[in-house]
C-alpha positions as a Markdown table, in Angstrom:
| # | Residue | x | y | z |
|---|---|---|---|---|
| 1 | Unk | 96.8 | -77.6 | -5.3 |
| 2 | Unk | 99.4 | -75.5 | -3.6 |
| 3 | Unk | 102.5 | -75.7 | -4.1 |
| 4 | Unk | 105.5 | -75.7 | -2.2 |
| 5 | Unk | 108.5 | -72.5 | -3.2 |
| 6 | Unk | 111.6 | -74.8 | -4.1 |
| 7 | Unk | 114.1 | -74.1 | -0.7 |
| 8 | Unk | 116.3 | -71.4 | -1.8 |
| 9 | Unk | 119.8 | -72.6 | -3.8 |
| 10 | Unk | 122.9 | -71.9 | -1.9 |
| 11 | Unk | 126.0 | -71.8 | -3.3 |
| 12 | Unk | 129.4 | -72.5 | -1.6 |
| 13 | Unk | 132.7 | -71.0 | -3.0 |
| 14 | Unk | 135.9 | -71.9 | -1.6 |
| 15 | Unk | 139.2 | -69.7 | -3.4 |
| 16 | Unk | 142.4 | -71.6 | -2.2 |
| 17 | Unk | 145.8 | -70.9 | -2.7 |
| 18 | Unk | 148.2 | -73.7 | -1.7 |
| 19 | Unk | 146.4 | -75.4 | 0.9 |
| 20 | Unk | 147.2 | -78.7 | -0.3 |
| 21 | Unk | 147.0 | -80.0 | 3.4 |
| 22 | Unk | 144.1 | -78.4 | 4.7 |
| 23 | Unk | 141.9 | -78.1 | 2.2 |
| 24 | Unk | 140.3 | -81.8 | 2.4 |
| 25 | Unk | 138.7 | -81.2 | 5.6 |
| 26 | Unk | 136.8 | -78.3 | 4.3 |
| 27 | Unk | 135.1 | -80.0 | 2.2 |
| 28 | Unk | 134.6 | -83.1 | 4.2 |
| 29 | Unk | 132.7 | -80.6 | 6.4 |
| 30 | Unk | 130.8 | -79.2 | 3.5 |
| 31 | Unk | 129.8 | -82.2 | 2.0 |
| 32 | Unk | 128.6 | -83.2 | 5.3 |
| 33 | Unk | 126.1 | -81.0 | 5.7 |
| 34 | Unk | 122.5 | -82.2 | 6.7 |
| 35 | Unk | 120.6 | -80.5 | 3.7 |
| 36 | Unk | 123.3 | -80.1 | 1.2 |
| 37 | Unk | 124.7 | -76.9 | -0.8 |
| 38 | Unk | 122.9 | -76.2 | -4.1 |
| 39 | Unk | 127.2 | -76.7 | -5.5 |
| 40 | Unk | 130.3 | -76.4 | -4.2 |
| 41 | Unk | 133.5 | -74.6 | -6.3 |
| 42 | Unk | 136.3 | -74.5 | -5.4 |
| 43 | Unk | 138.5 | -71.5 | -7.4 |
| 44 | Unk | 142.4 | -72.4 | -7.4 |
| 45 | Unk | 144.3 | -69.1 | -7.3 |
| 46 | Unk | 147.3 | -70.7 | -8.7 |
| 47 | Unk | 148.3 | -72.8 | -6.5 |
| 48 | Unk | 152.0 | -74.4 | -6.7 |
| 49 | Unk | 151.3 | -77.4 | -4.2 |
| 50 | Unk | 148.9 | -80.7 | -4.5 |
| 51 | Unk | 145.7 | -78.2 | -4.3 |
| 52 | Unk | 144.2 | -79.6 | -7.4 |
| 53 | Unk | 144.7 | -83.2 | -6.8 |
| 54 | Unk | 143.2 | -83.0 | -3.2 |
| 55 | Unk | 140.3 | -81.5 | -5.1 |
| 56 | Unk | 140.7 | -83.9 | -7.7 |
| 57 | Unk | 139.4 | -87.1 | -5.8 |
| 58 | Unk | 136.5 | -85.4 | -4.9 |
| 59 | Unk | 135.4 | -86.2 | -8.6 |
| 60 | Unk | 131.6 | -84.5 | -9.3 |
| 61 | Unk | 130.7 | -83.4 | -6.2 |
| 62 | Unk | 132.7 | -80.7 | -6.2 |
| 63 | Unk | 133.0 | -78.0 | -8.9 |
| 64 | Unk | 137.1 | -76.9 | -10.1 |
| 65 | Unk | 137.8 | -73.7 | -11.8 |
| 66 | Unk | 141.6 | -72.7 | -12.3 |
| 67 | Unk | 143.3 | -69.5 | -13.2 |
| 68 | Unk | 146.7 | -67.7 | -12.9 |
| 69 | Unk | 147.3 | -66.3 | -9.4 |
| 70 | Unk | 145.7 | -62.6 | -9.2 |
| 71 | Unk | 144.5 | -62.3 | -5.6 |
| 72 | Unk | 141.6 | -63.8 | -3.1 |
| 73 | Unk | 139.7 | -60.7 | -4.3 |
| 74 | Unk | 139.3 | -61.5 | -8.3 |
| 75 | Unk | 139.0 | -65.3 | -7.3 |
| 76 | Unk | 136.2 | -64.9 | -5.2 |
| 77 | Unk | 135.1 | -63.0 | -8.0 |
| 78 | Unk | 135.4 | -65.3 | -10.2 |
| 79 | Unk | 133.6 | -68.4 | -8.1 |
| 80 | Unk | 130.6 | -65.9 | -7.8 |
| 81 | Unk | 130.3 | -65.4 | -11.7 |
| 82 | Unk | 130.4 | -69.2 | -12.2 |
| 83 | Unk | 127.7 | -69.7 | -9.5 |
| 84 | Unk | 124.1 | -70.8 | -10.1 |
| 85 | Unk | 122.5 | -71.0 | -7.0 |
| 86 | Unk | 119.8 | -67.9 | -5.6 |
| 87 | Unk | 123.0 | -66.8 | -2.9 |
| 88 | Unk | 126.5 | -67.6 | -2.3 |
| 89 | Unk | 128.4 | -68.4 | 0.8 |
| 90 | Unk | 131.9 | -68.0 | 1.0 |
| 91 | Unk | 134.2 | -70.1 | 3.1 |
| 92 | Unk | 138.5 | -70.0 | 3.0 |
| 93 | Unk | 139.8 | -73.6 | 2.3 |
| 94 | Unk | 141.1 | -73.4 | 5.7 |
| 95 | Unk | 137.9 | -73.2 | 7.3 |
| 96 | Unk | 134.8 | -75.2 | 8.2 |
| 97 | Unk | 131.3 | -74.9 | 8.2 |
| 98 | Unk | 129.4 | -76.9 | 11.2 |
| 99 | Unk | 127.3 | -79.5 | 9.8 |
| 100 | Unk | 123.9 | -77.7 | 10.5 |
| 101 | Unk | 124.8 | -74.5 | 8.5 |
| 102 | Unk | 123.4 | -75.4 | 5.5 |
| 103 | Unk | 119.7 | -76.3 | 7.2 |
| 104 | Unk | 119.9 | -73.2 | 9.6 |
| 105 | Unk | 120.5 | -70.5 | 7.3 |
| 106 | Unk | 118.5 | -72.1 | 4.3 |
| 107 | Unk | 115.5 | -72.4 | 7.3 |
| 108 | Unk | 115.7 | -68.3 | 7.4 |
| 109 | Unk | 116.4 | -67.6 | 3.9 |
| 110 | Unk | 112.8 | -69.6 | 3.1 |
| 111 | Unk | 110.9 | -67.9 | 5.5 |
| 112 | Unk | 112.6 | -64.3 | 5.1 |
| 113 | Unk | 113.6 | -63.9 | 1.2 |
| 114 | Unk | 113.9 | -60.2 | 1.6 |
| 115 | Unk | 117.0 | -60.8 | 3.2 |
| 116 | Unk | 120.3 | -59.4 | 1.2 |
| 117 | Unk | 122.8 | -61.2 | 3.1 |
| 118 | Unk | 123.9 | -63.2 | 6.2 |
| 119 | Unk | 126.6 | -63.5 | 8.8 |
| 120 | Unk | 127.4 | -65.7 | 11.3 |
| 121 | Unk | 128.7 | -66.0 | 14.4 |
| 122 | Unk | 131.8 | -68.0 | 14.7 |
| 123 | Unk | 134.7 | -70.0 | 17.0 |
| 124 | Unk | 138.4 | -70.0 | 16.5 |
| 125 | Unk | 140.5 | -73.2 | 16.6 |
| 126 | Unk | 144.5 | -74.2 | 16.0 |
| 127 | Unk | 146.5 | -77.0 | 15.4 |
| 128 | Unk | 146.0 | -77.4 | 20.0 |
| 129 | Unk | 142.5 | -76.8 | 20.9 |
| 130 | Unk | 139.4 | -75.1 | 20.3 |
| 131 | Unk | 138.8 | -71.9 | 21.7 |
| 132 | Unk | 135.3 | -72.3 | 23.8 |
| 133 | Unk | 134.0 | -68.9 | 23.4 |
| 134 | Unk | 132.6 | -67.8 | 20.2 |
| 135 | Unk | 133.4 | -64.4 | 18.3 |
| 136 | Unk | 129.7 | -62.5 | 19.7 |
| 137 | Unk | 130.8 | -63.5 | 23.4 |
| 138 | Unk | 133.7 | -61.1 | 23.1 |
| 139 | Unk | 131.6 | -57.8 | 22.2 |
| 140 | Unk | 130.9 | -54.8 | 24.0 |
| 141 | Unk | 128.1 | -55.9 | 26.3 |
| 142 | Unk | 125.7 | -53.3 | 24.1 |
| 143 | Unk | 126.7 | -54.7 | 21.1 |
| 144 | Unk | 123.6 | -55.8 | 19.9 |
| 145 | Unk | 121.1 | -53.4 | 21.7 |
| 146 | Unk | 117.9 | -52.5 | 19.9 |
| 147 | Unk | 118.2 | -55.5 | 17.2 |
| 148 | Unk | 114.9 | -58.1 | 17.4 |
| 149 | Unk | 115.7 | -61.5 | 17.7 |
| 150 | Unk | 114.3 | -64.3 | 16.3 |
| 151 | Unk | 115.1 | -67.4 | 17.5 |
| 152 | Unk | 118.7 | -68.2 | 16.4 |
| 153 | Unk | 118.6 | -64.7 | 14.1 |
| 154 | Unk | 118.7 | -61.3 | 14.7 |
| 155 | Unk | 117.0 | -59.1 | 12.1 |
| 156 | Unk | 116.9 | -56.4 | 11.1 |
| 157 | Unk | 120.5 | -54.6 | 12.5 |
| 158 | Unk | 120.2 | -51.2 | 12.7 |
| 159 | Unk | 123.6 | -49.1 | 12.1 |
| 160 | Unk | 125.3 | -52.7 | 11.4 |
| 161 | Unk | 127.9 | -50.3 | 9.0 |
| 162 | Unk | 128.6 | -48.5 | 12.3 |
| 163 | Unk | 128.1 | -51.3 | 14.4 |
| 164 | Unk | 131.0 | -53.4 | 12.7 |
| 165 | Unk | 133.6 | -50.1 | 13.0 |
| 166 | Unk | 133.4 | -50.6 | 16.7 |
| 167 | Unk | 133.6 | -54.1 | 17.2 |
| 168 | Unk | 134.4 | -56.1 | 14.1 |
| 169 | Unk | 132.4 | -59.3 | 14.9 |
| 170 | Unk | 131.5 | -60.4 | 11.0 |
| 171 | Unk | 133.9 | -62.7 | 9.2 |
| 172 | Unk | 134.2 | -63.6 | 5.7 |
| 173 | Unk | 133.9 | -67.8 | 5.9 |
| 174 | Unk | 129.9 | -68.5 | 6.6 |
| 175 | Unk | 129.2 | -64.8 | 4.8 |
| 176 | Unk | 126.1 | -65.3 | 2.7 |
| 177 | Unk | 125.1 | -62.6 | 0.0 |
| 178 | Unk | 122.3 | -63.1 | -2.6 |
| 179 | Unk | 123.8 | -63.6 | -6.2 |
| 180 | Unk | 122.0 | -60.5 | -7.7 |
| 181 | Unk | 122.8 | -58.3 | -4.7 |
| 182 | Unk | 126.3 | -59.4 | -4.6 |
| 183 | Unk | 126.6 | -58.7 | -8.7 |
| 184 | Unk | 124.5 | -55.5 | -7.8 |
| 185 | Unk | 127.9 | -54.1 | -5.5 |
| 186 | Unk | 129.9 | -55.0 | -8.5 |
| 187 | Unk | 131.4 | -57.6 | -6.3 |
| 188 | Unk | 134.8 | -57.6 | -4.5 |
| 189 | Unk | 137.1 | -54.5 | -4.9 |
| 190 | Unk | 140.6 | -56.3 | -6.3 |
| 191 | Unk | 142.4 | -52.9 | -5.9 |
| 192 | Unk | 143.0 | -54.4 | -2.2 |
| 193 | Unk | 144.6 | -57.0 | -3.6 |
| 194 | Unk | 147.3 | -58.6 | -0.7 |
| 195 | Unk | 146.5 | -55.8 | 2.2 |
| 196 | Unk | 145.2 | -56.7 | 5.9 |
| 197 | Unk | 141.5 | -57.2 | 5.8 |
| 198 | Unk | 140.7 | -56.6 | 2.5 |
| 199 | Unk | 137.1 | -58.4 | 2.1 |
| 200 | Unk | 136.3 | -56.0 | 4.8 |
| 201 | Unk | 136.0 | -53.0 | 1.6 |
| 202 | Unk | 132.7 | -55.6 | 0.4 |
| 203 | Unk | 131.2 | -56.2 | 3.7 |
| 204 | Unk | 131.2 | -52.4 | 4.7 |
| 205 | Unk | 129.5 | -51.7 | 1.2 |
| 206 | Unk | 126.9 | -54.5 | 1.8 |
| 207 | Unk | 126.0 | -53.1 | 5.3 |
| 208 | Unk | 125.4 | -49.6 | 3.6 |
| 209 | Unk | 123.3 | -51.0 | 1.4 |
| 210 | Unk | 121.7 | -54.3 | 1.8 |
| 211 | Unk | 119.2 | -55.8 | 4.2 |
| 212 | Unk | 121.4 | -58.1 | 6.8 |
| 213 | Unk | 120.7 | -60.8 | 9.0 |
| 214 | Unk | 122.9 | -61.5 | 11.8 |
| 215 | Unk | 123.1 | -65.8 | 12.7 |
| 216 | Unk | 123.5 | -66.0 | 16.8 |
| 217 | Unk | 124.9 | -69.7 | 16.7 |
| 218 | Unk | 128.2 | -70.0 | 16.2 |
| 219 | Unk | 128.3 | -72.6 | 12.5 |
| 220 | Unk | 131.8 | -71.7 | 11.2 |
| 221 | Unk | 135.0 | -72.8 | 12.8 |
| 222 | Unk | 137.6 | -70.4 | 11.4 |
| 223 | Unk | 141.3 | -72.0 | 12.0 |
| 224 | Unk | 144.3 | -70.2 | 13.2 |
| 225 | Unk | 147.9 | -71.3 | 11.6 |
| 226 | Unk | 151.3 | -70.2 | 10.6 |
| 227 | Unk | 149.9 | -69.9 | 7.2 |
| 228 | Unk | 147.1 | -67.6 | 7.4 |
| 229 | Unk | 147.2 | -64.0 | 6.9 |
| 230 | Unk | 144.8 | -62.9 | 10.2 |
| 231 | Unk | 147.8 | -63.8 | 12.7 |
| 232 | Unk | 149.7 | -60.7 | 10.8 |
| 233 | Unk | 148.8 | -58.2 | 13.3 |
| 234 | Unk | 150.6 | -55.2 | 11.9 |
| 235 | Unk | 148.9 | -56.3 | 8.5 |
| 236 | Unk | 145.4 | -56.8 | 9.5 |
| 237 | Unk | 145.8 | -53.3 | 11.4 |
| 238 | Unk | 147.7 | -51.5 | 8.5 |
| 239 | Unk | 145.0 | -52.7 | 6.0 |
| 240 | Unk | 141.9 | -51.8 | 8.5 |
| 241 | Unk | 142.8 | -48.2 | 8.8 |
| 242 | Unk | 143.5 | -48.0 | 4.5 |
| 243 | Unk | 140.0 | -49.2 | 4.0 |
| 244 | Unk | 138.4 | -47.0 | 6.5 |
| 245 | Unk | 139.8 | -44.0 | 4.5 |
| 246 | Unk | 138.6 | -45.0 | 1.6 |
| 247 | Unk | 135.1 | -46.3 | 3.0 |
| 248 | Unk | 134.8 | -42.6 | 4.2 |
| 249 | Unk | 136.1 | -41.3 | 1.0 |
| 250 | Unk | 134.3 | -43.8 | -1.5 |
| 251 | Unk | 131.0 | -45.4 | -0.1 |
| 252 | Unk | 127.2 | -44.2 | -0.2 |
| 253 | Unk | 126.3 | -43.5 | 3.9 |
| 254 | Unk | 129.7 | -43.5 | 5.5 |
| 255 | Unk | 130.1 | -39.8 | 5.4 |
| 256 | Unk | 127.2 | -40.1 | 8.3 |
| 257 | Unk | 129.5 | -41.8 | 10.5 |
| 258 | Unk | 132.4 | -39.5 | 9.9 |
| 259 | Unk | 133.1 | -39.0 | 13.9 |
| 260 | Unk | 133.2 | -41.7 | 14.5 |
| 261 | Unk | 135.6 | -43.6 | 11.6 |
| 262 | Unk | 138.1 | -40.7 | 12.3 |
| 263 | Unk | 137.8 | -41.8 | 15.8 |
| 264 | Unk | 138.5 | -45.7 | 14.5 |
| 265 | Unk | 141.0 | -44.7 | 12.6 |
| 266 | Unk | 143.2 | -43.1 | 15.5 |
| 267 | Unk | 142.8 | -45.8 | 17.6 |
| 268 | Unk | 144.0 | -48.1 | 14.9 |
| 269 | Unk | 147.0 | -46.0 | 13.8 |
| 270 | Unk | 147.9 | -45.5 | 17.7 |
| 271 | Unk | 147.7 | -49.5 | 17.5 |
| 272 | Unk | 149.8 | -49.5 | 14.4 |
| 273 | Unk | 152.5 | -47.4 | 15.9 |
| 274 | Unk | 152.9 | -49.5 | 19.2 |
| 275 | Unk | 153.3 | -52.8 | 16.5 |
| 276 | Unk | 155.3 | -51.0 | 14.5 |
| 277 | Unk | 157.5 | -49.7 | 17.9 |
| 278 | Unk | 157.8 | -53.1 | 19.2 |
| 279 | Unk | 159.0 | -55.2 | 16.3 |
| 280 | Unk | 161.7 | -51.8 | 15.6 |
| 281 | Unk | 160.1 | -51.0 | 12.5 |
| 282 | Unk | 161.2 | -47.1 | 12.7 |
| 283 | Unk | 160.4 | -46.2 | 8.6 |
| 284 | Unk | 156.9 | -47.7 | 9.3 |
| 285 | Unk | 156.3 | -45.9 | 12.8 |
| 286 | Unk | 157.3 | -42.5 | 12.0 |
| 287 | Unk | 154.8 | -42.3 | 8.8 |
| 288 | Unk | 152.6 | -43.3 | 11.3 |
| 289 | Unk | 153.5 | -40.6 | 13.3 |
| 290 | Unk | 152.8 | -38.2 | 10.5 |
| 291 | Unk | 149.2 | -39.1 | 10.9 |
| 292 | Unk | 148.6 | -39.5 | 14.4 |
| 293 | Unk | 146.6 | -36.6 | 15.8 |
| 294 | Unk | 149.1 | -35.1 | 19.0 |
| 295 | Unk | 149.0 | -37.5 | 22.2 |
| 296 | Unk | 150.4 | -36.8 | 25.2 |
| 297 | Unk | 151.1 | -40.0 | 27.7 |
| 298 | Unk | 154.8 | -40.2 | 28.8 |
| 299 | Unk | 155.0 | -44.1 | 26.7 |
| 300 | Unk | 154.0 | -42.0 | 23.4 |
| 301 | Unk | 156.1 | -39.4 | 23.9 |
| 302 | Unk | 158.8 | -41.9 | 24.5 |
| 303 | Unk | 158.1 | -43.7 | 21.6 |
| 304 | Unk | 158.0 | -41.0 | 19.4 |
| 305 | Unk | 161.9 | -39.2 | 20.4 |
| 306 | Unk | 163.1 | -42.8 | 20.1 |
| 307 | Unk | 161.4 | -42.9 | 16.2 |
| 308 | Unk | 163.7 | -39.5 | 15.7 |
| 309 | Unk | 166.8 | -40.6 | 17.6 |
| 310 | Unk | 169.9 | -41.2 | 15.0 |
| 311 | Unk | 170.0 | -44.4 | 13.9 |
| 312 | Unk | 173.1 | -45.1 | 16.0 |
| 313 | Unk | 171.6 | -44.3 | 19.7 |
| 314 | Unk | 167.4 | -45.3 | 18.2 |
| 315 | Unk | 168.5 | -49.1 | 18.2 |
| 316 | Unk | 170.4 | -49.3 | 21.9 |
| 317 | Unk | 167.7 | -47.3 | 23.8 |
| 318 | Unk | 165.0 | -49.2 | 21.9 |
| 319 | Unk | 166.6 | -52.5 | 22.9 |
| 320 | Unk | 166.2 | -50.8 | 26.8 |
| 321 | Unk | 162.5 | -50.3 | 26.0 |
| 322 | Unk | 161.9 | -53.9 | 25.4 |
| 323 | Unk | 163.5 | -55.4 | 28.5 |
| 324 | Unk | 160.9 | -57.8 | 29.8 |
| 325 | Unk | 158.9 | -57.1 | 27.3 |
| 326 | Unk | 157.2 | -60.4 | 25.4 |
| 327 | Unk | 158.9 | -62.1 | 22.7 |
């Protein structure tokens, strides 16, 4: 008689810190799912609100760990090492995962066990609205050229590591990595501990070195509020450009793309400097400066003898600059 392979175990791990309020309906959504997770944990990174009695009255369905607040680095960590299933997801505890995630990617994982790990595509919502157009409708129109479909998937990604340094399309909620592969990388770096887009160091490592699927629909809902660290601008931009030195500097297979993360990187830290510039953060925009490679439009050059005015004339001729400019 043959015999069926048992469907491949997926894990979920939610870290939380303080999300007392939103963390319910992240795991309503996960325990909706129409072929359930393998186990869900939830890791409390300290949390000084009602986080562990939301979780609380979800009684055995949902696995708790607890530990002393050290970063959403270590207690992802952490919810990996007490995992059992065959590969992990990862979701924030302000996110949620469409009902059909489960189904979809465990339908590709069956069929294609080769696979290291998995993204998917994703929307953005707020307290409002959702926002219609999903994360892989705003890349370059050549984003995805000479990557084979299948169906809902596209597999394999040539040059995803490259790929993502131009247009950073892959999120951390509905990320899927196999256990051993993830414990392979030595998981997630906690010297990035509180910087912009820190779980970026992992995924750029797992690109170099893993085989990656690519998920087309968009299955994960990733919310926007006051609370969350991705409407930090100058942050998310600060910490981008810090772990694209030390990808060049650090990882197996980035020194290949060294034209074009220097490139990156210049773009970023002009971005950095306008953000800096605009909310009159003159310490932060001048070491900036020290790093920019020369530029010549009028607005930089502007920018730049403002940055070295006296600290007397530098705040009432930046105040001039940002007439009619956006609050």
């Amino acid at each position: 008689m043959i015999r069926t392979p048992a469907p491949i175990r997926i894990s979920l791990i939610i870290p939380a810190y303080n999300r007392a309020s939103l963390i319910g309906a992240t795991l309503d959504a996960a325990l909706a799912q129409t072929a359930p997770f393998h186990e869900i944990i939830v890791v409390n990174d300290g949390s000084t609100d009602d986080t562990a009695a939301v979780v609380a009255a979800y009684g055995d369905r949902v696995r708790y760990l607890e530990f002393a607040n050290r970063g959403v680095q270590a207690t992802r960590n952490s919810g990996v090492a007490a995992a059992t299933g065959d590969y992990i997801t990862l979701c924030d505890s302000d996110d949620l995962l469409e009902p059909a995630f489960v189904e979809t990617m465990q339908a590709w994982l069956n069929k294609h066990p080769d696979t290291d790990a998995l993204y998917c595509n994703f929307r953005t919502f707020d307290a409002e609205s959702a926002h219609p157009e999903d994360k892989f409708a705003q890349a370059p129109a050549n984003y995805f050229d000479g990557v084979q479909e299948h169906g809902d998937f596209l597999y394999p990604v040539p040059d995803i590591y490259a790929r993502s340094i131009r247009f950073q399309a892959f999120f951390s909620s509905g990320f899927i990595v196999r256990r051993a592969f993830f414990h392979a990388l030595k998981g997630y770096n906690t010297n990035f501990k509180g910087i912009g887009s820190e779980d970026w160091e992992f995924s750029m490592r797992v690109m170099l070195a893993g085989k990656v699927a690519v998920c087309k629909q968009p299955l994960v809902k990733i919310r926007k509020h006051r609370g969350n660290t991705s409407r930090d601008n100058l942050r998310q931009v600060r910490g981008t450009v810090h772990i694209l030195q030390y990808s060049l500097a650090n990882h197996a297979g980035a020194a290949a793309h060294r034209d074009l993360i220097m490139r990156s990187i210049s773009r970023r830290q002009l971005e950095l400097f306008d953000i800096a510039f605009a909310r009159g953060d003159f310490d932060l925009a001048r070491a900036v400066l020290m790093q920019l490679a020369p530029l010549h439009s009028l607005r930089f050059v502007l920018k730049k003898a403002i940055c070295k005015l006296p600290a007397l004339l530098r705040q009432p001729v930046w105040r001039l600059t940002q007439l009619g400019s956006p609050a």
